[in-house]
DSSP file (Angstrom, degrees, kcal/mol; ACC not computed):
  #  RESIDUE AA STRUCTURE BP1 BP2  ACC     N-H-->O    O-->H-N    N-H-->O    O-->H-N    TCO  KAPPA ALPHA  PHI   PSI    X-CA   Y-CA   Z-CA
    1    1 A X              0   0    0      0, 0.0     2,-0.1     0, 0.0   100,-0.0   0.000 360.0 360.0 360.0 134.2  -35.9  -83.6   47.5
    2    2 A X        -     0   0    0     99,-0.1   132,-2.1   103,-0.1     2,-0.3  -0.213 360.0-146.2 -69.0 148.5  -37.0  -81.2   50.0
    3    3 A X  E     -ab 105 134A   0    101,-7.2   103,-3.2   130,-0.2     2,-0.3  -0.913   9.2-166.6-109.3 151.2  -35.3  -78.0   50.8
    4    4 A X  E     -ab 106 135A   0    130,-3.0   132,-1.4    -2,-0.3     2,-0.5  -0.976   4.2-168.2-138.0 147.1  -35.4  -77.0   53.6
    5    5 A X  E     -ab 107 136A   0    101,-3.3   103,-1.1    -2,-0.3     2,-0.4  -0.957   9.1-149.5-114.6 120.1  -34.2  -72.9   54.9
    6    6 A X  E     -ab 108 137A   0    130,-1.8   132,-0.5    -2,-0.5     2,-0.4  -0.809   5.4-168.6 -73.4 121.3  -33.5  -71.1   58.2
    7    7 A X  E     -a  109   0A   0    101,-3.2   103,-0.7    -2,-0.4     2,-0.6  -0.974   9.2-152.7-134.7 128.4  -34.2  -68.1   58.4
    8    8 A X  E     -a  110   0A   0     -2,-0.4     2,-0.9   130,-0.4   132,-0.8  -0.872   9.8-154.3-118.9 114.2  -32.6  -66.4   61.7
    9    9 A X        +     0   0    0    101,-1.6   104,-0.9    -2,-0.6   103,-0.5  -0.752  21.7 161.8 -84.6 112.0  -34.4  -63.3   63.2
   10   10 A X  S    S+     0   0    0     -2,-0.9     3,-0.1   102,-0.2    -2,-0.1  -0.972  71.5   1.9-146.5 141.0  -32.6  -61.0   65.0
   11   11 A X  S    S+     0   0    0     -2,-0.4     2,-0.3     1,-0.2    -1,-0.2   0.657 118.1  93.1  68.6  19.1  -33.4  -57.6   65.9
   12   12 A X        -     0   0    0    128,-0.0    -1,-0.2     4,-0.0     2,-0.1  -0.990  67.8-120.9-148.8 176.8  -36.9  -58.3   63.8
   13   13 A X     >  -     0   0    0     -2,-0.3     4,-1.1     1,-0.1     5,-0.3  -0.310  10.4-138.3 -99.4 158.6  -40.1  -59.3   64.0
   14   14 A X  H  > S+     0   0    0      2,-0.2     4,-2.5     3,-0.2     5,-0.4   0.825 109.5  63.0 -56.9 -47.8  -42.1  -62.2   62.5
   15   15 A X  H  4 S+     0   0    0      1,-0.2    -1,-0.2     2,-0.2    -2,-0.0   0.259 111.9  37.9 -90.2   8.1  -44.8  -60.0   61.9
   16   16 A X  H  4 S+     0   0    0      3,-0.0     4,-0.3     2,-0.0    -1,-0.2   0.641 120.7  44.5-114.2 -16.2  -42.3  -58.2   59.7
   17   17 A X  H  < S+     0   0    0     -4,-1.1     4,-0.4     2,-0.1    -2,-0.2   0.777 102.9  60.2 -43.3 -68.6  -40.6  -61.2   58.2
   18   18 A X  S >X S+     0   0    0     -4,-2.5     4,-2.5    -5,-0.3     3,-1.0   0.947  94.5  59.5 -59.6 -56.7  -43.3  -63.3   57.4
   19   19 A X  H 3> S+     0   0    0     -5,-0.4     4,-5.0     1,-0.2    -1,-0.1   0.997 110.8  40.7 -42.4 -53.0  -45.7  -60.9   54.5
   20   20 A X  H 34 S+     0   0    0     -4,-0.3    -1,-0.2     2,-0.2    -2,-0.1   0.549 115.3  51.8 -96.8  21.3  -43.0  -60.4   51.8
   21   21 A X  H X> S+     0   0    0     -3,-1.0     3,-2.0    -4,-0.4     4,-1.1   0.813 122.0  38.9 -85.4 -50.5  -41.6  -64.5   52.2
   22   22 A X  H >X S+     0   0    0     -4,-2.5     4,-1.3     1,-0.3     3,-1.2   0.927 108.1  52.2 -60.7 -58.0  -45.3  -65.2   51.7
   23   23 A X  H 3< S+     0   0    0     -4,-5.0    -1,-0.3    -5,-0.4    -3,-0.1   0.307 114.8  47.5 -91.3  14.8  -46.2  -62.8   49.2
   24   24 A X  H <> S+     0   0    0     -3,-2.0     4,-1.8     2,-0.1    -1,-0.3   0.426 109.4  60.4 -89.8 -23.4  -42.6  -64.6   47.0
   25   25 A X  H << S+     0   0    0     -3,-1.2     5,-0.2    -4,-1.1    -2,-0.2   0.985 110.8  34.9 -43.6 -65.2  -44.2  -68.1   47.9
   26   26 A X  T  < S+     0   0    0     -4,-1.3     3,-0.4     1,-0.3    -1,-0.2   0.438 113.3  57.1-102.9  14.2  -47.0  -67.1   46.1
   27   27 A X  T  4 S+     0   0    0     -5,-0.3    -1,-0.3     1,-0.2    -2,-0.2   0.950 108.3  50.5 -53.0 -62.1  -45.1  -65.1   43.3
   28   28 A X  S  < S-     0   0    0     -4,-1.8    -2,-0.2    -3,-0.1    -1,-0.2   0.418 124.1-115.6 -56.3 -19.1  -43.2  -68.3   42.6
   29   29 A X        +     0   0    0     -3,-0.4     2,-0.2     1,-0.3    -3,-0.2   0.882  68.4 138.2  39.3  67.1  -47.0  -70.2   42.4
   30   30 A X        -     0   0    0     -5,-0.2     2,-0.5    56,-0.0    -1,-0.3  -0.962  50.0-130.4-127.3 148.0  -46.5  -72.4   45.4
   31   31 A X        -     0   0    0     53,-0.3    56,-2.1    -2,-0.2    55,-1.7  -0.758  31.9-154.1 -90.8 149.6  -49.3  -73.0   48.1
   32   32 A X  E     -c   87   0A   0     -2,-0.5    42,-2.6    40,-0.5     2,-0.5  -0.763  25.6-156.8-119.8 171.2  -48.4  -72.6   51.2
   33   33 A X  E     -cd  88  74A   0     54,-3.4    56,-2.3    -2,-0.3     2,-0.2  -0.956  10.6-157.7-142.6 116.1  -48.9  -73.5   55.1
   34   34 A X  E     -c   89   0A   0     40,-1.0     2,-0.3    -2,-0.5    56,-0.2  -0.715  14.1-153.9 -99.3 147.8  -47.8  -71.3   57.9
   35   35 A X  E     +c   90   0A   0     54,-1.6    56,-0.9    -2,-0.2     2,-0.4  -0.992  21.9 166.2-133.6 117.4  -47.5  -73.6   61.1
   36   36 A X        -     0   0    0     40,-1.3    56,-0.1    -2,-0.3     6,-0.1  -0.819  33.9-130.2-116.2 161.1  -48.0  -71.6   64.6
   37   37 A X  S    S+     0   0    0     -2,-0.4    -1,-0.1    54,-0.3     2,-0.1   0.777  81.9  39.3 -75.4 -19.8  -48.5  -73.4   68.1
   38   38 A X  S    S-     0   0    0      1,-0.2    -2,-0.1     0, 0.0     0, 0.0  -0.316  75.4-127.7-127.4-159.0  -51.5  -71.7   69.6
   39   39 A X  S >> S+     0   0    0     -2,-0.1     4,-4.0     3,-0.1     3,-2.7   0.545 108.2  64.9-108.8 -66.0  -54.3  -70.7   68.0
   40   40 A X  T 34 S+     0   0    0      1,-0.3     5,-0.1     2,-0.2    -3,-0.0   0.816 104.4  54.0 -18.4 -57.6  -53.9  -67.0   69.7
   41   41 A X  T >> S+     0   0    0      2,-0.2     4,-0.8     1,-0.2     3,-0.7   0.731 108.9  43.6 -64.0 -26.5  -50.7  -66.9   67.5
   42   42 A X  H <> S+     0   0    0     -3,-2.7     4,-2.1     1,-0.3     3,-0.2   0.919 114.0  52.3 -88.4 -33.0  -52.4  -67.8   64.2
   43   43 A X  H 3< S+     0   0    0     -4,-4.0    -1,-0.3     2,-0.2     4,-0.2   0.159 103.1  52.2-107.1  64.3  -54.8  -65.7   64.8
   44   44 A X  H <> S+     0   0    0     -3,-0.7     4,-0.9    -5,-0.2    -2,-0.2   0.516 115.1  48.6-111.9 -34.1  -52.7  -62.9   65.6
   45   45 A X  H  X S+     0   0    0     -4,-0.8     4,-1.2     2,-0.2    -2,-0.2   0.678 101.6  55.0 -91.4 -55.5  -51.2  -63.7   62.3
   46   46 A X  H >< S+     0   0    0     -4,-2.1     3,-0.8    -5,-0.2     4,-0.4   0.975 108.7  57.5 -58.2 -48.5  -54.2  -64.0   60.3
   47   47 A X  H >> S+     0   0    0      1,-0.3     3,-2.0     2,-0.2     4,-0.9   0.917 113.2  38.7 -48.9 -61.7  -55.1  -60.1   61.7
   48   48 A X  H 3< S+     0   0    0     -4,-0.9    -1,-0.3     1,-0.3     4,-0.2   0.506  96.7  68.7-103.2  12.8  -52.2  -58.9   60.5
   49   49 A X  T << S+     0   0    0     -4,-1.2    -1,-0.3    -3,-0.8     3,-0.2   0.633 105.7  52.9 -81.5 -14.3  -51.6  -60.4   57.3
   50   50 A X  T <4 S+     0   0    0     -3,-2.0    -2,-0.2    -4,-0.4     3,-0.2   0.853 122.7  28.8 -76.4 -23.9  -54.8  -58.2   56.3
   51   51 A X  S  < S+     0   0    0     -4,-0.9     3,-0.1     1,-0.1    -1,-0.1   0.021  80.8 112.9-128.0  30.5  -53.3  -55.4   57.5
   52   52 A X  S    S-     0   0    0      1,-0.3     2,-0.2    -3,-0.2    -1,-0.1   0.708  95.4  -0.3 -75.9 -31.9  -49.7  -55.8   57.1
   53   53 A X    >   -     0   0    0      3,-0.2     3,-1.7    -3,-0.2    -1,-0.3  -0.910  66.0-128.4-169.2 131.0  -49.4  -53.0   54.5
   54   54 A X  T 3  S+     0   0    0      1,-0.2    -1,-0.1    -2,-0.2    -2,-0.1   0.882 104.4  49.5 -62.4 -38.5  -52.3  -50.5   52.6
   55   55 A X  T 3  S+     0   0    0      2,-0.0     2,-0.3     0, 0.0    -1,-0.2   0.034 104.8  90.8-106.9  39.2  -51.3  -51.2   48.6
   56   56 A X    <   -     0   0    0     -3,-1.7     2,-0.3    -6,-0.1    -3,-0.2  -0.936  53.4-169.3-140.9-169.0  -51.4  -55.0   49.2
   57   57 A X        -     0   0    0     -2,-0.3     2,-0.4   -34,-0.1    -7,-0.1  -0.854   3.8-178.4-133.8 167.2  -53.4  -57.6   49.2
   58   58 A X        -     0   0    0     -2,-0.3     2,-0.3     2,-0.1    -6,-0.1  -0.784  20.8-149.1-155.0 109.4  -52.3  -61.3   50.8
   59   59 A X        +     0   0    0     -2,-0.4    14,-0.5     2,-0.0     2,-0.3  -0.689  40.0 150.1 -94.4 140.1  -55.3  -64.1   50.2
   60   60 A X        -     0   0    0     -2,-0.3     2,-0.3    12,-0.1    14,-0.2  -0.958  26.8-169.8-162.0 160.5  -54.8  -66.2   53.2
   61   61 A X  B     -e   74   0A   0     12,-1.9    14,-3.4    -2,-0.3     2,-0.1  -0.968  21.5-118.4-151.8 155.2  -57.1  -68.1   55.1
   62   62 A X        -     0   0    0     -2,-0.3    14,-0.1    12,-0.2     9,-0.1  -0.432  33.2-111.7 -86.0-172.6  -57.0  -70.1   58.6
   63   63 A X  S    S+     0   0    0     12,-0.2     5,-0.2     1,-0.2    13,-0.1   0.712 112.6  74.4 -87.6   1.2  -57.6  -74.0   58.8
   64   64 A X  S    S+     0   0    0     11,-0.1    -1,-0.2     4,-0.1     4,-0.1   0.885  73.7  99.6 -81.9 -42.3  -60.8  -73.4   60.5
   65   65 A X  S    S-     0   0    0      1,-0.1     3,-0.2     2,-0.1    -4,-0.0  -0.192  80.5-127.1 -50.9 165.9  -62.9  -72.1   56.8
   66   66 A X  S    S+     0   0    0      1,-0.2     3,-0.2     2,-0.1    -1,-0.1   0.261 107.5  54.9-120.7 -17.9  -64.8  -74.7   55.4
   67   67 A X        +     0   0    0      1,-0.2     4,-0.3     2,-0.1    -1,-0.2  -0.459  62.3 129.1-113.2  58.1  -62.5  -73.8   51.6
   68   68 A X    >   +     0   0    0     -3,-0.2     3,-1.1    -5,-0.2    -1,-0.2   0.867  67.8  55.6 -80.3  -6.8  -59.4  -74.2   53.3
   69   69 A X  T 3  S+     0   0    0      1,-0.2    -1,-0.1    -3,-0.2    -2,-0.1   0.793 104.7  50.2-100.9 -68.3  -58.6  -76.5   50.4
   70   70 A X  T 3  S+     0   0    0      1,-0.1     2,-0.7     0, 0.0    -1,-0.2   0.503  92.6 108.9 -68.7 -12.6  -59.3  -73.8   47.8
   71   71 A X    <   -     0   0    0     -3,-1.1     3,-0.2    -4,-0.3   -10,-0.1  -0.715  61.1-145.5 -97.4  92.3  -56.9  -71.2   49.8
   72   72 A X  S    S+     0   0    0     -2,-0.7     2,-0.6     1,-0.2   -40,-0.5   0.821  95.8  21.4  -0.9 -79.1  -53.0  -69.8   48.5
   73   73 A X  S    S-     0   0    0    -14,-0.5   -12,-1.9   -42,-0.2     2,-0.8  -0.869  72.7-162.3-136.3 113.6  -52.0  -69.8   51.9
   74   74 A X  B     -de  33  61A   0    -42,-2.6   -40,-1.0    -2,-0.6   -12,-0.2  -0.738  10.1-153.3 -76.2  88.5  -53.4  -71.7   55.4
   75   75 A X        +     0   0    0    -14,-3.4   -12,-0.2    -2,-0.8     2,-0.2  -0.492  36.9 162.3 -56.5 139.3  -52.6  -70.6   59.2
   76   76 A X        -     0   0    0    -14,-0.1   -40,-1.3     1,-0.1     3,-0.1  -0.803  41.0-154.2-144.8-164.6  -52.9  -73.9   60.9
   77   77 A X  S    S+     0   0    0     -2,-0.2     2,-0.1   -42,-0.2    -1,-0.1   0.286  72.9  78.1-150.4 -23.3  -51.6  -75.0   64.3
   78   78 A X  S    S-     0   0    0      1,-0.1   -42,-0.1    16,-0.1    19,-0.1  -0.630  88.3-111.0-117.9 170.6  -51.5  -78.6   63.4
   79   79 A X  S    S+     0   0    0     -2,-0.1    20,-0.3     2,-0.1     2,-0.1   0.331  82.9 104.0 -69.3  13.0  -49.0  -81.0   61.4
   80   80 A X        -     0   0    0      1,-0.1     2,-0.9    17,-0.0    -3,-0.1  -0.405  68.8-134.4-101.1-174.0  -51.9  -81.6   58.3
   81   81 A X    >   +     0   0    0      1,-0.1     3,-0.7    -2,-0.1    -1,-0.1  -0.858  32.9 169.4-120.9  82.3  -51.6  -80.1   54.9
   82   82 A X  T 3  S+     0   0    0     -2,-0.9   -11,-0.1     1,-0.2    -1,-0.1   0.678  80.2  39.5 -86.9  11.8  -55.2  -78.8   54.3
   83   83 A X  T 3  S-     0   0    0     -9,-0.1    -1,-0.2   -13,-0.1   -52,-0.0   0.407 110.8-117.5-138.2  10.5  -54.7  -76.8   51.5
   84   84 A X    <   -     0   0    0     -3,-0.7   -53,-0.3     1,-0.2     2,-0.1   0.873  47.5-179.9  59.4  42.1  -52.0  -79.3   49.8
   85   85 A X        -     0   0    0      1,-0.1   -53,-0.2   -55,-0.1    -1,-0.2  -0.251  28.7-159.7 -71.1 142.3  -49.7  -76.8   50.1
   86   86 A X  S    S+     0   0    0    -55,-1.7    18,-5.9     1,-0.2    19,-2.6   0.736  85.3  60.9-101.5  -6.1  -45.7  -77.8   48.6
   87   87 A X  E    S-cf  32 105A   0    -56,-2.1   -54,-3.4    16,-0.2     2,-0.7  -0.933  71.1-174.6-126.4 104.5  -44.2  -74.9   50.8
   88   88 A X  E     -cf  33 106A   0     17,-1.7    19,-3.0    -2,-0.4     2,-0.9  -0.675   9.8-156.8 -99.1 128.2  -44.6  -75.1   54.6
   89   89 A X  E     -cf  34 107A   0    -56,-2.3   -54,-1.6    -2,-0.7     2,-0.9  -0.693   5.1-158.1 -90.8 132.5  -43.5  -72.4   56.9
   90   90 A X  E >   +cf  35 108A   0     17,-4.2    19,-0.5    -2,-0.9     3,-0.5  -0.583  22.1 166.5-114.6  85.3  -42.8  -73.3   60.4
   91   91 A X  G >   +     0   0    0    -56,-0.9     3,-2.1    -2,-0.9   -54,-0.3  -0.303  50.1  33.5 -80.6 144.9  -43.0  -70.4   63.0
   92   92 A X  G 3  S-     0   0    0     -2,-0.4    -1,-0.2    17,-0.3    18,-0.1   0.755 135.4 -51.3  82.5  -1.3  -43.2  -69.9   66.8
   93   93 A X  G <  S+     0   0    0     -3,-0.5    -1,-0.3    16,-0.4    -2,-0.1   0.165  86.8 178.5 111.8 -19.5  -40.9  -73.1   67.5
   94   94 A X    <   -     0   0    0     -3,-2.1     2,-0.3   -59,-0.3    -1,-0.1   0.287  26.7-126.9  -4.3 134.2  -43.4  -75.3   65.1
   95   95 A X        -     0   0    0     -4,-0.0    -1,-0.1     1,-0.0    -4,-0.1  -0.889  32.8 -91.6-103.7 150.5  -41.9  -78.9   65.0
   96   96 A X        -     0   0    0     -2,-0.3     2,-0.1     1,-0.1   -17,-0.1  -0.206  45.9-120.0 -63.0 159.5  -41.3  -80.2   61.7
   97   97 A X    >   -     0   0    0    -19,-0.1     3,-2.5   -18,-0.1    -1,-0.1  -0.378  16.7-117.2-109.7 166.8  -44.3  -82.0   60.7
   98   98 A X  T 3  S+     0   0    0      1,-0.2     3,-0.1     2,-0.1    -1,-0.1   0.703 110.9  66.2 -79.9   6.9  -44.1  -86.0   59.7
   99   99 A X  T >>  +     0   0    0    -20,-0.3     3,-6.1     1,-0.1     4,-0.6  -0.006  66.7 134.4-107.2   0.0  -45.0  -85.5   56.5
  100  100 A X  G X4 S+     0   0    0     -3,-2.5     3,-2.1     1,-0.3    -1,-0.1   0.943  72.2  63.1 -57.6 -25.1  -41.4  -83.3   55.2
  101  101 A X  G 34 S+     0   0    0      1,-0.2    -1,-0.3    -3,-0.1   -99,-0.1   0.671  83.9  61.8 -51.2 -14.3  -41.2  -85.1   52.5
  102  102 A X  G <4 S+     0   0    0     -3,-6.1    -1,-0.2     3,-0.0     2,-0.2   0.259  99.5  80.4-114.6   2.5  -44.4  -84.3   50.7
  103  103 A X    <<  -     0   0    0     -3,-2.1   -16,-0.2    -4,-0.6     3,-0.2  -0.592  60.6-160.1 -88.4 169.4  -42.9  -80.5   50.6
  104  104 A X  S    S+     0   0    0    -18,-5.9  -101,-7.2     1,-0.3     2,-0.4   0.769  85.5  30.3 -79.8 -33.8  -40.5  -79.0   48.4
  105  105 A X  E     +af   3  87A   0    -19,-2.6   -17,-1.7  -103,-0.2     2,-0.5  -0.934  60.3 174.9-132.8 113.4  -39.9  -76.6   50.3
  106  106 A X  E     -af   4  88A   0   -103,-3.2  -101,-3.3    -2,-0.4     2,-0.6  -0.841  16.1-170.8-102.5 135.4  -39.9  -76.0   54.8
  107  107 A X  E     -af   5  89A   0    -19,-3.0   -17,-4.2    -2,-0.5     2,-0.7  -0.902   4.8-161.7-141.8 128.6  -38.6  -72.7   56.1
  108  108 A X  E     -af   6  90A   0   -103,-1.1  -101,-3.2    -2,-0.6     2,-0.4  -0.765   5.8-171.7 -93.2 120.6  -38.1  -72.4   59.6
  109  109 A X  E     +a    7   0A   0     -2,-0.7   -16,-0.4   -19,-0.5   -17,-0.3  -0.959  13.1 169.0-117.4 155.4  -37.8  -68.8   61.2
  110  110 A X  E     -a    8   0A   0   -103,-0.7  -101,-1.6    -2,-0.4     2,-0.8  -0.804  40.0-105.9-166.0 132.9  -37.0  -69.1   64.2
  111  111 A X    >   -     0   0    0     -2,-0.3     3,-2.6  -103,-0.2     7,-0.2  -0.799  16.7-147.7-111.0 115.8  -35.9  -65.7   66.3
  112  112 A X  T 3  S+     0   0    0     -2,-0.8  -102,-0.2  -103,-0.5    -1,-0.1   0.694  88.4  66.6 -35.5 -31.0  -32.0  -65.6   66.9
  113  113 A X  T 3  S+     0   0    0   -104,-0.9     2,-1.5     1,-0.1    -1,-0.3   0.850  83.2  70.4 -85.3 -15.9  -32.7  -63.7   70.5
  114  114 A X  S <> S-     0   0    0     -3,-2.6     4,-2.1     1,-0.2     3,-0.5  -0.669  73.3-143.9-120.7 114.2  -34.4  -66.2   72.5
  115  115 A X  H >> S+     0   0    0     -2,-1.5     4,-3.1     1,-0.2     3,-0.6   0.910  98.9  56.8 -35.3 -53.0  -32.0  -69.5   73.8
  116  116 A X  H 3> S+     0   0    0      1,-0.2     4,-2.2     2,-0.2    -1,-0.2   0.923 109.8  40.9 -67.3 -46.9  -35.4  -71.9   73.3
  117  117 A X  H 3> S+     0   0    0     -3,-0.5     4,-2.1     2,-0.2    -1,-0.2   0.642 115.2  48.8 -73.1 -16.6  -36.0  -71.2   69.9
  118  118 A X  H <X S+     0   0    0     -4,-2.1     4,-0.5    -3,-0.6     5,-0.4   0.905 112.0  52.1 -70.8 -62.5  -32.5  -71.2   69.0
  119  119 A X  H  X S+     0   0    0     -4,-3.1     4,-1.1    -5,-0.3    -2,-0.2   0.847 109.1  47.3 -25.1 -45.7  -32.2  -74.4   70.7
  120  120 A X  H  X S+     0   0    0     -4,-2.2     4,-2.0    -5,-0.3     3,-0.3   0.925 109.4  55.7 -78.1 -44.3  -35.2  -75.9   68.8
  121  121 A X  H >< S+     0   0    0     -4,-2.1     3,-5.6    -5,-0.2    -2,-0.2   0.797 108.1  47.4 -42.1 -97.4  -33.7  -74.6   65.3
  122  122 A X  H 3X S+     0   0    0     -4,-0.5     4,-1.7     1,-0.4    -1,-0.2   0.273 112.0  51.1 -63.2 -23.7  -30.3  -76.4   65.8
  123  123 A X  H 3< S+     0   0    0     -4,-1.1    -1,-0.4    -5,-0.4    -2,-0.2   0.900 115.6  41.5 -74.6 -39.7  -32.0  -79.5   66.8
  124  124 A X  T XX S+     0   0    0     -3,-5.6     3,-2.7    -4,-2.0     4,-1.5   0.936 111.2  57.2 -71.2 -28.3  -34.1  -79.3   63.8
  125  125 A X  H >> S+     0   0    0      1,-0.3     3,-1.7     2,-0.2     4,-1.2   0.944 109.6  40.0  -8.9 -96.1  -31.5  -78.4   61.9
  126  126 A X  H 3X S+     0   0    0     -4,-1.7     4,-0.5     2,-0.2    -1,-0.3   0.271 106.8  65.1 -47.3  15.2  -29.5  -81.3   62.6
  127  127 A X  H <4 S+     0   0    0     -3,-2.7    -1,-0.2     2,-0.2    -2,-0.2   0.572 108.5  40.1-122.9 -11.4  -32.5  -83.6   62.4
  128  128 A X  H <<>S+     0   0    0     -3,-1.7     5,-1.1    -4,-1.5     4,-0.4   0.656 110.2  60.1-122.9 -11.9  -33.0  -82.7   58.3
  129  129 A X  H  <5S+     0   0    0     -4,-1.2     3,-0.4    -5,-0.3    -2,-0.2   0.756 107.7  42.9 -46.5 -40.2  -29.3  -82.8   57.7
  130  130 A X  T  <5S+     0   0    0     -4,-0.5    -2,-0.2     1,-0.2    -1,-0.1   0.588 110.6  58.2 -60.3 -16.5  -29.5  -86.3   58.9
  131  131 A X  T   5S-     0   0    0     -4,-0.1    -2,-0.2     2,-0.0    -1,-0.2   0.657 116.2-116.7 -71.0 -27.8  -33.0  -86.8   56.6
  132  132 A X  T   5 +     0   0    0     -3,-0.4    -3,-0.2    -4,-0.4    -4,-0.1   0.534  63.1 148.8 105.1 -25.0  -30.9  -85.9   53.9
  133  133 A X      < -     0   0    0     -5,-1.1     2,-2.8     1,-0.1    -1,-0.2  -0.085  56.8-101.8 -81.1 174.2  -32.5  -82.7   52.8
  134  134 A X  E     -b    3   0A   0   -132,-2.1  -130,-3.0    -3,-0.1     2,-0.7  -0.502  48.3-163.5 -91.2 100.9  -30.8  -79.9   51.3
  135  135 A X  E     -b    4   0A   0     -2,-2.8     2,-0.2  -132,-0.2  -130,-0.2  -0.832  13.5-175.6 -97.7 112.5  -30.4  -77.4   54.0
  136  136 A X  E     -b    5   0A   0   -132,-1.4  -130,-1.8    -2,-0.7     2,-0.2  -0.676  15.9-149.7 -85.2 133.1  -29.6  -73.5   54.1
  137  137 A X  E     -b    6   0A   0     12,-0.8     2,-0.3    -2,-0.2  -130,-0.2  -0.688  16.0-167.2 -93.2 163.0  -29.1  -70.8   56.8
  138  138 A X        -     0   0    0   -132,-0.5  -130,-0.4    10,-0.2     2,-0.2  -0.875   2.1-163.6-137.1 162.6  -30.1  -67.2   55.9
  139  139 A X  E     -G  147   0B   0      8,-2.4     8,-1.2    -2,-0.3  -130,-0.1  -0.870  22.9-122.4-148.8 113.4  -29.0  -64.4   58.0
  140  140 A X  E     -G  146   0B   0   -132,-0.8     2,-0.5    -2,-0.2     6,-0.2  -0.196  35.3-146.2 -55.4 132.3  -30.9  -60.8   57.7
  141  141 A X  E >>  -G  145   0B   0      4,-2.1     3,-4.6     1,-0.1     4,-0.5  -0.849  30.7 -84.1-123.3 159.8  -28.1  -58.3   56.8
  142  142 A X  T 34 S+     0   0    0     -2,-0.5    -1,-0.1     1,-0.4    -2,-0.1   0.565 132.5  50.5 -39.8 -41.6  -27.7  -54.3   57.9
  143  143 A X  T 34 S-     0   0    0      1,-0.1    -1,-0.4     2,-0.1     3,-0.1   0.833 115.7-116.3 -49.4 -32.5  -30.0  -53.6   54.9
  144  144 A X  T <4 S+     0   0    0     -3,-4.6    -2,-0.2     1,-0.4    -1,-0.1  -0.162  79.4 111.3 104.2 -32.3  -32.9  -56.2   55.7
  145  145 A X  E  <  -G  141   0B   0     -4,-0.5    -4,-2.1    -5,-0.1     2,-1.0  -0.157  69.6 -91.6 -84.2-176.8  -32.4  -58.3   52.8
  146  146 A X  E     -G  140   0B   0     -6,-0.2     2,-0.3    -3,-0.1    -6,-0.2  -0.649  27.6-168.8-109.0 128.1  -31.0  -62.1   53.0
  147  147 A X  E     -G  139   0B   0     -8,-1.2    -8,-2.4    -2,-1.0     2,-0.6  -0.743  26.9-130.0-108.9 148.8  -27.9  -63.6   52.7
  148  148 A X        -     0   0    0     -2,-0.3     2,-0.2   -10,-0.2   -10,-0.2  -0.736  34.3-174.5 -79.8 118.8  -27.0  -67.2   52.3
  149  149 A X              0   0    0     -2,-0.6   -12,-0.8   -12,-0.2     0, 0.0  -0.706 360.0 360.0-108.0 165.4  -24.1  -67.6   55.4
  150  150 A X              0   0    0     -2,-0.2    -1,-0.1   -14,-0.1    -2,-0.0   0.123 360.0 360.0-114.4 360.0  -22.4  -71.2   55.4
């Protein structure tokens, strides 16, 4: 059954969020697929996953390479799996793709300050609680790290 996790940013960034989920993904040996809307955004995102931090390393690719196939971890903009990834990440408002089922695992981040994206969570939210899928909130706490809220 898919899981699927929320993860609610507030008072932080994506672009500080997003490295060490990815870099547990692929601890855990799952591929994954980060899902942005624009293009701008993914590659905004591709830029700074090289340079996110000096003593690491993050193998990542966009969908555009010709081995996205061959690739840990995809920026894409669209709903397909090119890299047959079991763990999708959904960023920027991403709508879940039609295909949740064929993950194990979706996490939506989603940032807690801005009314549309909250908006968009709580519909998706409700929309995989009615699928059936095992759903979680996380909530960043005064340290940084994450707690499971009910």
């Amino acid at each position: 059954m898919t899981e699927v996790l929320f993860y609610h940013l507030q008072n932080m960034s994506l672009e500080n969020v997003l490295p060490p989920l990815l870099e547990k993904s692929l601890e855990r040996g799952w591929r994954v697929v980060v899902q942005a809307t624009s293009e701008e955004r993914a590659d905004a995102l591709d830029a700074h996953l090289w340079t996110y931090r000096d003593d690491s390393f993050l193998p990542h690719a966009t969908w555009r390479v010709g081995d996205a196939l061959d690739q840990p971890i995809v920026l894409a903009i669209e709903g397909d799996n090119p890299n047959n990834a079991n763990v999708r990440f959904l960023v920027d408002n991403a709508a879940l793709p039609a295909d949740c089922h064929g993950y194990e695992r979706l996490v939506v981040v989603f940032n807690g300050d801005d009314g549309d994206a909250l908006a968009a969570a709580r519909t998706a939210w409700t929309d995989c609680k009615s699928r059936g899928f095992e759903v979680t909130y996380w909530q960043a706490d005064e340290r940084g790290g994450w707690r499971r809220r009910e």
